[in-house]
C-alpha positions in Angstrom: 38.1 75.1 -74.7 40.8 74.5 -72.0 38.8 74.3 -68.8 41.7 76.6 -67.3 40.6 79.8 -69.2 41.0 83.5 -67.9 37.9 85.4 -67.3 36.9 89.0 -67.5 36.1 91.4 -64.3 32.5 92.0 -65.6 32.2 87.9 -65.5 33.4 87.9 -61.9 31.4 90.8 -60.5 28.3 88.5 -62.3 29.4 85.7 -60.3 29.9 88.4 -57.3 26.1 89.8 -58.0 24.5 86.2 -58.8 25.1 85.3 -54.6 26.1 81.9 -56.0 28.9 80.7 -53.8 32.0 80.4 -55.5 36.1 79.7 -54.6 38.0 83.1 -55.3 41.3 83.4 -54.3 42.9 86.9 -53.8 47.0 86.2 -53.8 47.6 89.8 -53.3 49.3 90.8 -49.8 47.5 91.2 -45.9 48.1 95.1 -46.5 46.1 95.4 -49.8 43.6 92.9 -49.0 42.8 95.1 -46.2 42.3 98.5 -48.4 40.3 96.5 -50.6 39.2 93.4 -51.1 36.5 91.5 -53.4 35.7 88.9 -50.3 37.9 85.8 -51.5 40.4 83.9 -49.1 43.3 85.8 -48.5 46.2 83.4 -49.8 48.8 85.5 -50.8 50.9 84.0 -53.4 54.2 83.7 -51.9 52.5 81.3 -49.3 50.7 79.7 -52.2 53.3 76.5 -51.5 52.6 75.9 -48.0 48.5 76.5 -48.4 47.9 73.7 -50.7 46.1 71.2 -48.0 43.8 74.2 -47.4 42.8 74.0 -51.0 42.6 70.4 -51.2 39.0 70.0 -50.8 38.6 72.8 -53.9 40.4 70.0 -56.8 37.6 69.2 -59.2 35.9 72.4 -58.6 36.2 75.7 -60.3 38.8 78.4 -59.0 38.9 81.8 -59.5 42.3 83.8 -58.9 42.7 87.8 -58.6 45.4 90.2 -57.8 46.4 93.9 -58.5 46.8 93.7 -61.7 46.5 90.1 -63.4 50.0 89.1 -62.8 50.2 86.9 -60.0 47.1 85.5 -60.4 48.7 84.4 -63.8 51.4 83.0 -62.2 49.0 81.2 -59.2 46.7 79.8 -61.8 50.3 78.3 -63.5 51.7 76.7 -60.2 47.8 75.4 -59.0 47.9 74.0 -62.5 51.0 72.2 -62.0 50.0 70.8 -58.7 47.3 68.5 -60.4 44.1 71.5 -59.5 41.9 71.8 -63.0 39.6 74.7 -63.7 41.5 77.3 -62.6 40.4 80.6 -63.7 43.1 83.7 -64.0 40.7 87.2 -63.6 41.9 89.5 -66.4 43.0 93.1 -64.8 43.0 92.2 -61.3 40.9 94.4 -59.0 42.8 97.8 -60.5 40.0 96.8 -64.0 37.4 95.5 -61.1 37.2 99.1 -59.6 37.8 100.7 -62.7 34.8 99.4 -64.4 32.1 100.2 -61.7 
């Protein structure tokens, strides 16, 4: 199995529940992070270029990306990818599929 592999919204609210820390990043923008957010660092994914020093220290370790909908944490998973990060985790259905399976 790739260690890049997407994971499901009931995986990540176990992670969520578990009080394990963990690196989720939420590449949505300020103004939806504010209505609702899931507690991850606030990168959103247009300044995904210029925030790679912050993420630095996370190479190596597991990442976990969410959005809306799935789609730009696709495409942020994709680009971390390229930039020589591994195990970077896409969440399937964003926080739209979070919410709507509570």
């Amino acid at each position: 199995m790739s260690e890049n592999f997407d994971i499901s919204v009931d995986q990540l609210r176990e992670m969520i529940e578990s009080g394990e820390p963990f690196n989720l990043i939420d590449v949505r923008n300020p103004d939806e992070y504010e209505e609702d957010n899931l507690g991850g660092i606030l990168i959103p994914l247009g300044d995904l270029p210029d925030s790679l020093d912050q993420l630095e220290a996370m190479k190596g370790q597991d990442i976990y990306i969410h959005c809306r909908s799935g789609a730009r944490s696709d495409r942020a998973k994709h680009f971390l990818i390229s930039e020589g990060f591994e195990k970077v985790h896409n969440v399937l259905g964003g926080i739209m599929s979070y919410r709507a399976s509570e």
